[in-house]
N, C-alpha and C positions, 0 to 999 in steps of 0.2 A: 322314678319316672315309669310309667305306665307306658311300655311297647307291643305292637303285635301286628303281627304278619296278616298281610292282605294282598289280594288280587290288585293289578294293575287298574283295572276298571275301576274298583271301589275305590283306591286311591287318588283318582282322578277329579273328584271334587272334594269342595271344602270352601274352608275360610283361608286356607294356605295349602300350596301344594310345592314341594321342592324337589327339583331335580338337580341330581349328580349326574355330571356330564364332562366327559373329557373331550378334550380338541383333538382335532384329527376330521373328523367324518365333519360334512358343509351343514347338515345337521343332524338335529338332534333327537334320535329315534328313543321314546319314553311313550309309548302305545297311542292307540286310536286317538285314545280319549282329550290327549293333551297336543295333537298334531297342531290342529290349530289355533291353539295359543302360543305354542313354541312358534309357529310358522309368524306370527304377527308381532312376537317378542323381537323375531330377529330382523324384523325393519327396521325397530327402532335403529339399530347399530351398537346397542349398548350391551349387546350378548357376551359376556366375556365368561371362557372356560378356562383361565390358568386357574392355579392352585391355590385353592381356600377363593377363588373372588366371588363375592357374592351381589347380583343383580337379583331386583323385586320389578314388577311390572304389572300393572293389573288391567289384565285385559277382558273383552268383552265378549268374551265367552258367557253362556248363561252357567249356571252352577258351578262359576269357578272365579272368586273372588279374588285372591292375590296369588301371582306364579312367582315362584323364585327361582333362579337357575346358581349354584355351588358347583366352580367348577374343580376338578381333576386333574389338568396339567396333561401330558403327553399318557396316551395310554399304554406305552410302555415304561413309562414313570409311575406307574398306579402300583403301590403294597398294600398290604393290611394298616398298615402307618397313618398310609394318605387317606383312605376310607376312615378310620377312624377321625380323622382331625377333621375331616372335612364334614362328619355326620356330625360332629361337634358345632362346626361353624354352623351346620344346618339350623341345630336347636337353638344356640346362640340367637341367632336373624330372630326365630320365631319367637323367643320370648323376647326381643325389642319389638316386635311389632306387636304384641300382646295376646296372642291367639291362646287360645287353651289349647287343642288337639289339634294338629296339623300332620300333613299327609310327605313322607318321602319315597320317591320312586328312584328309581335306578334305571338310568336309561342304557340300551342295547352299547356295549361296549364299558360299559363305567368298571368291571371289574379289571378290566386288561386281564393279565394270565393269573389274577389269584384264584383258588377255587371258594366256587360257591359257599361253601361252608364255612369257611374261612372269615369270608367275606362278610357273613351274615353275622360269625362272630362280632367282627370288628365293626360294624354299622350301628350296633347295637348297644355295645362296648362305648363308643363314640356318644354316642349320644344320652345314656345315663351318667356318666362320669360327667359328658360336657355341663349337664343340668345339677352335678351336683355343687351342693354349698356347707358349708359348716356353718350351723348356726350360733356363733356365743350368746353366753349368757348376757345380754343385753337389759335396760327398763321394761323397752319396749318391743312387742311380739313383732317377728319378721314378717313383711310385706308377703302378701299371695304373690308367687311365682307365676310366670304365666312358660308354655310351650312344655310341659310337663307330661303329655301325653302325643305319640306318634303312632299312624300308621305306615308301616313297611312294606312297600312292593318294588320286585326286583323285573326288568322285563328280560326274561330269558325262555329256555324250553320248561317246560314241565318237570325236567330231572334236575333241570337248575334251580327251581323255584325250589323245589322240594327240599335243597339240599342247604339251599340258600335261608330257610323257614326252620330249618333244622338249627342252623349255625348260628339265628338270633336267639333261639332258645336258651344255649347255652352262655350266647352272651351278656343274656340280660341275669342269669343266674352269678355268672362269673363279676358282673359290672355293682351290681348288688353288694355283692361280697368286701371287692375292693372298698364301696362309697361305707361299709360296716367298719371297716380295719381303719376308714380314714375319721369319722369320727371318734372311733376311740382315740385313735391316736393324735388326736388334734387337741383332744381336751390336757386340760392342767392339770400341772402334778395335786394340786391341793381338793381334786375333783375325782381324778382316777386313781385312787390308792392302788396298792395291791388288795385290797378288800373289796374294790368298786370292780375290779378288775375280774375277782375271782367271781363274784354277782352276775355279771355277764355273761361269763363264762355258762354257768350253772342256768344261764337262760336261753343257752342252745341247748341244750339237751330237750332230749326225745325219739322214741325211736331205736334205730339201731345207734344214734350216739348218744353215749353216756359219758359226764363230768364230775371227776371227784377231786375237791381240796383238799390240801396237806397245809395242818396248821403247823407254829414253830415247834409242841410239843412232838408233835409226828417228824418231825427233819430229825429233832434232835434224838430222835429213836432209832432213825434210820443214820447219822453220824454223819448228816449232811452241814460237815462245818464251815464248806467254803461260800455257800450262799450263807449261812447264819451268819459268819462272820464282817460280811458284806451290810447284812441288815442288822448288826449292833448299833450302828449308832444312829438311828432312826427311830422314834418314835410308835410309827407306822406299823403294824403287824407286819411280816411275809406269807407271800401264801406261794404253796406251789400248784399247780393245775394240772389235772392228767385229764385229756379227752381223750375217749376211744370212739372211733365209729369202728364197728364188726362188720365183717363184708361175709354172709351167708356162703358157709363152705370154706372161704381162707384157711390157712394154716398157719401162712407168717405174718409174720408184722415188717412194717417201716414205723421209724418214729421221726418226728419232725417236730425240730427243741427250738424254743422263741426265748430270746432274753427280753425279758420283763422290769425293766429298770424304769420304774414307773415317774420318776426325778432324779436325776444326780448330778449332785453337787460337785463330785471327784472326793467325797469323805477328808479324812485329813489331808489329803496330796489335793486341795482344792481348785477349784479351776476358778480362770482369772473373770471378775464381774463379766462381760462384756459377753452376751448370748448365750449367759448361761439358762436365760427361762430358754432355749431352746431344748434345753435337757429336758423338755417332755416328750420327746420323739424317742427317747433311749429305752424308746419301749416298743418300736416299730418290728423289729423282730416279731416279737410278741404277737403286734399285731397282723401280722401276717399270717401268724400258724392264729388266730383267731377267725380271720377271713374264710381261709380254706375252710376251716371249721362250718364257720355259716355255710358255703359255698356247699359245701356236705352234706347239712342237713336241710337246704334246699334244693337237691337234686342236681346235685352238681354233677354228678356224674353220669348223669342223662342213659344210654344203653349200657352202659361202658362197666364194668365187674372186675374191677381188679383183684390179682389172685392173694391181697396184701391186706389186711387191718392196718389200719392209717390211726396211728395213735400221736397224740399231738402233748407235748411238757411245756409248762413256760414256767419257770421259775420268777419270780415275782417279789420285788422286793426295793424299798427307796435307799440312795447310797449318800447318806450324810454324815456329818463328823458334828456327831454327838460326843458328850462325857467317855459314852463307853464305847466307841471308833475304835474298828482297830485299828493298828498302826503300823505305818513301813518299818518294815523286818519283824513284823511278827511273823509265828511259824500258825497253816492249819491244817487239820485233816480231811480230806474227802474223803467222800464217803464209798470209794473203794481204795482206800487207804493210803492213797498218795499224798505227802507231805508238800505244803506249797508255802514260796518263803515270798511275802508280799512287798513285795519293795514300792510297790506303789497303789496306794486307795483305789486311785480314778482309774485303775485297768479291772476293775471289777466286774463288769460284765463276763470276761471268762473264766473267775470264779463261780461266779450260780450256773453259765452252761456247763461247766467240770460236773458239779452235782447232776444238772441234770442229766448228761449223758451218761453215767452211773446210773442214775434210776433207770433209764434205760434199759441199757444194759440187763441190769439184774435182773428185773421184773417181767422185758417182754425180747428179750434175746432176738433182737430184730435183726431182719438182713440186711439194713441199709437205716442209716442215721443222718439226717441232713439239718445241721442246725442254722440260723438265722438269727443276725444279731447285727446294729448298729456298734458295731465292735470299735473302730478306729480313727484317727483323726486320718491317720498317713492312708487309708483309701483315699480319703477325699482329695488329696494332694496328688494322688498318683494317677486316680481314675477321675478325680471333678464327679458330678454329682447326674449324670450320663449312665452310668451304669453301676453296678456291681462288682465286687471282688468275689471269685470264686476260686477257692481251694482244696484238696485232698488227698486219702489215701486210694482213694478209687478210679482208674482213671474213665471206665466206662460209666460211673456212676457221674461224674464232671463232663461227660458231655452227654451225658442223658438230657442233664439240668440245660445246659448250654443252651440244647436246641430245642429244649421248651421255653428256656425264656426268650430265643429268635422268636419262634411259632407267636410268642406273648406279644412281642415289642418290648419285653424286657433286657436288655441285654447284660450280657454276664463276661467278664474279662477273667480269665485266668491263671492266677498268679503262682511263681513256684514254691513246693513246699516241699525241701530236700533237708539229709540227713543232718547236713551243718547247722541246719536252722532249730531244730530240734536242740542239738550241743550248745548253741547260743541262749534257750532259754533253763539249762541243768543250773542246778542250784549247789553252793557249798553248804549250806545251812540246810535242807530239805531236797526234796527228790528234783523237784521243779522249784523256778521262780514264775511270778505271773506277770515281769517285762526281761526284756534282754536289757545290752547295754549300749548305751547311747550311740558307743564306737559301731555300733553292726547297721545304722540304720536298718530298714525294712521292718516297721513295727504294723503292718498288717499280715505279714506272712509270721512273726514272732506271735503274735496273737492266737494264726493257726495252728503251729508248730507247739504252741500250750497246751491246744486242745487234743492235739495229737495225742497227748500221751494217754489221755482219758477216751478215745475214741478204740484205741489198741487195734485189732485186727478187722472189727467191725469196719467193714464196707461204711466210709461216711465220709460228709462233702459239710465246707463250712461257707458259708457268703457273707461278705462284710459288706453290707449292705447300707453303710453309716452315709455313704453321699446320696444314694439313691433314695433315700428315704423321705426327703426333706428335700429342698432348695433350688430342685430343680427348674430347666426353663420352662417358660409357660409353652404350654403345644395344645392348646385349646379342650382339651379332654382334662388338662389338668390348668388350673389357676395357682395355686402356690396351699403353704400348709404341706401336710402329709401326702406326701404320692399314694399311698396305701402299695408300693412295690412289692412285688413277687408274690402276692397272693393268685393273679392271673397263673404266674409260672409254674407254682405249686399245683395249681387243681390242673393242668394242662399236664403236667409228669405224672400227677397220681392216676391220670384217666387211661397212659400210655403200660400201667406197671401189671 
């Protein structure tokens, strides 16, 4: 979607013009230009400013075809949340009534106490997301969308405007990003291999970032046997991805690791018919450290210079139960030499993040590791599909994450990861196993407590991100498919670092 910031006045005519307007004030100050159409709107009696209600009116103003008022609800009820849903419902309205480019203004008061910036994010945010769609592969080529393009004016001071014009910039960069992670991740396993996956990849680069794959020769050089192990019985090649963006000057690194489970089946510990084509989402991790990625090499970072090379792993790899599957209890090595006794197929996504945090490790000795991965059933069960699990050894680094994914509208729950839980995943057969046992319930904190061992003293934070990925309620910015999660949260922490 095509957005960009405008003066109040320009925004003031068109074929559609919509105002945000909370209740409270008898009316509704949205500049000169719309005085009196607002003033003639509000005879009719049909003015309604609760939250998300959307009134059209077309009044006889000359250069001004159809008014619509979106409203806001109490403005002290007004977050980034409600701007966002609500610049959603704006687009929504416009493309039922079929406009191409239509005008939204912000009238005096619509932010209540968020700041400008913020705000500008989220209006912005709101409104790409709201317009996006996933197109399948169909016969026939999708219909012209209409409301595809907006102009944004906010009625405030001059320092508001500024800061406000500022904050779309970043949102339309960041809204981009997400609606990239959500077609990938929308598509089919039998569409997105890890080979289509690594393609992708290698079609962000430029610039300061660069993308290199590791094929299975290269894993198997480097003794990464716990993701090879995972893609035995697949068909499918593996690939791993390492993107670097280099921040001019930096010294350290962050690495941020995506599981790349591009289908799975649960290998020979199979999972039962019923939702299993959902297993294309087991690659939402992934898709998120892909996002960011985009987000990165289109200026995502706006002034903002972090003192960190943002280097991004996604191990990549399909998990079936092929001939040559491995199988519950066998023993593998990772590739910093820890022994892992597999008591079950389908926990395979933290085998390949085991490897990749290893490569990590090794290669770019980073200060902070924060992986992402559709890891668990039992988030879902604990947390519903609302937020996120987030866990660690870091505790500054766990609410770093936290309160960018507040800042996002992402929200991030935090779950414990203590010393017993670690003893519950030791293994008699090998160093680790890669489940606990049934008696300990808590199989997303056992999942974290896996990765623990492989994370070691490194500063690193893990999110189980399996409900938030998928399934969530509709809230107008999002329709259903992939939420494209935590990509907002990511590029929002890496601008703070």
């Amino acid at each position: 979607m095509k957005i960009r910031a405008s003066t109040v006045a320009a925004a003031s005519r068109g074929d559609l013009v919509i105002v945000l307007a909370s209740e409270g004030a008898a009316d509704i100050d949205a500049g000169a230009g719309l005085r009196a159409a607002l003033v003639e709107a509000k005879k009719t009696g049909d003015l309604r400013r609760g939250f998300r209600k959307a009134t059209v009116f077309h009044p006889t103003q000359r250069g001004l075809l159809r008014l619509a008022v979106v409203g806001l609800g109490k403005g002290v009820d007004i977050t980034t949340e409600r701007l966002r849903r609500a610049a959603a419902v704006a687009q929504s309205r416009a493309a039922e009534l079929g406009v191409g480019e239509f005008a939204l203004v912000l009238g005096k008061g619509a932010l209540g106490d968020v700041e400008p910036e913020a705000a500008g994010v989220a209006i912005a945010e709101g409104l790409a997301l709201g317009a996006y769609r996933y197109d399948p592969p169909r016969r026939d080529k999708p219909k012209p969308r209409h409301g595809n393009a907006c102009k944004v004016a906010l009625v405030g001071t001059a320092a508001q405007e500024r800061k406000f014009s500022a904050g779309t910039k970043h949102g339309i960069v960041a809204a981009a990003a997400t609606a990239f992670a959500r077609d990938i991740e929308n598509q089919p396993g039998n569409v997105l291999t890890p080979s289509r996956l690594a393609s992708v990849a290698r079609g962000l680069a430029g610039g300061r970032l660069k993308v290199k794959v590791l094929d299975r020769a290269a894993m198997q050089k480097l003794g990464m046997n716990a993701l090879l192990g995972v893609a035995r019985g697949s068909a499918e090649a593996p690939k791993f991805l390492v993107l670097e963006y280099r921040v001019p000057g930096a010294k350290d690194n962050v690495c941020v690791v995506g599981k790349g489970i591009t289908f799975d089946s649960g290998g020979i510990s199979i999972k039962p018919a019923g939702k299993m084509d959902e297993m294309r989402y087991d690659m939402c991790g992934a898709g998120a450290v892909m996002g960011l990625f985009h987000a990165l090499a289109h200026g995502g970072l706006g002034t903002q210079k972090p003192k960190c090379n943002v280097i991004g792993l996604i191990a990549a790899t399909e998990n079936m139960p092929g001939g040559a599957a491995q199988k519950p209890g066998d023993v593998v090595r990772a590739m910093d030499g820890h022994t892992i006794e597999v008591l079950n197929t389908d926990a395979e996504g933290r085998l390949v993040l085991a490897d990749a945090i290893c490569y990590a490790k090794k290669f770019y000795k980073p200060k902070r590791i924060v992986d992402l991965a559709t890891l668990t059933g039992a988030v879902v069960v604990a947390l519903g599909h609302e937020m996120a699990g987030i866990m660690g050894n870091d505790q500054r680094l766990i609410d770093d994450l936290i309160a960018a994914g507040k800042r996002a509208d992402e929200p991030l729950w935090q779950l414990p990861l203590w010393e017993c839980h670690r003893d519950q995943v030791r293994s008699k057969f090998a160093d680790v196993a890669n489940i606990n046992g049934p008696q300990y319930g808590n199989g997303s904190t056992a999942g974290g407590a896996f990765l623990s061992f492989f994370a070691g003293e490194t500063a690193w934070v893990h999110l189980d991100i399996a409900g938030a990925a998928y399934g969530a309620l509709a809230k107008d910015y999002y329709k259903g498919g992939a939420t494209g999660t935590a990509v907002r949260t990511l590029l929002d922490w890496i601008r703070t670092l």
